[in-house]
N, C-alpha and C positions, 0 to 999 in steps of 0.2 A: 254917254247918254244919247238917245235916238227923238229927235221931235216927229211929229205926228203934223205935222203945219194944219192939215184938214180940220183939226178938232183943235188944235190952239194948247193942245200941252203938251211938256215933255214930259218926258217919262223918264222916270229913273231903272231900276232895275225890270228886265226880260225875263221870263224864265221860259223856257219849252216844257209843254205840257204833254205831248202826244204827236205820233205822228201814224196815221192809217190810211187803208184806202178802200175807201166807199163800196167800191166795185169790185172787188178778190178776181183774179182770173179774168177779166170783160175790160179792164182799161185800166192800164198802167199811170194813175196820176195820185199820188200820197198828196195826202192834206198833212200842212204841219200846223200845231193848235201851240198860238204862246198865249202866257198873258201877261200884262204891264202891270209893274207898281210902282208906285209912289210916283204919282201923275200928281203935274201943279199945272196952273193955267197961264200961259206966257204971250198969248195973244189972244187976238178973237178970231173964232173961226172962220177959215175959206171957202165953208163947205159946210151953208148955212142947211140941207138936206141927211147931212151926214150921220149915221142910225135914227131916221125921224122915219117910223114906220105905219101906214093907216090901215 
């Protein structure tokens, strides 16, 4: 299991979703996309900012 400390949960299982790259031919940088599951809440956040978007 991997914790996230920022957001205050662990996460259980990863999976890789995708990996691409934005820019074809113009810049060699691949995004890799996961997503977490079976998240519980193990602390309080570090990173009271953390996806709070206005």
């Amino acid at each position: 299991m991997s914790e996230a400390l920022e957001i205050g949960h662990r996460i259980g299982l990863v999976e890789h979703v995708a990996t691409f790259e934005p820019m074809i031919s113009t810049v060699c940088s691949p995004r890799h996309v996961f997503v977490g599951r079976d998240a519980e809440l193990v602390a309080e956040p570090t990173e009271f900012d953390e996806g709070v978007y206005e």
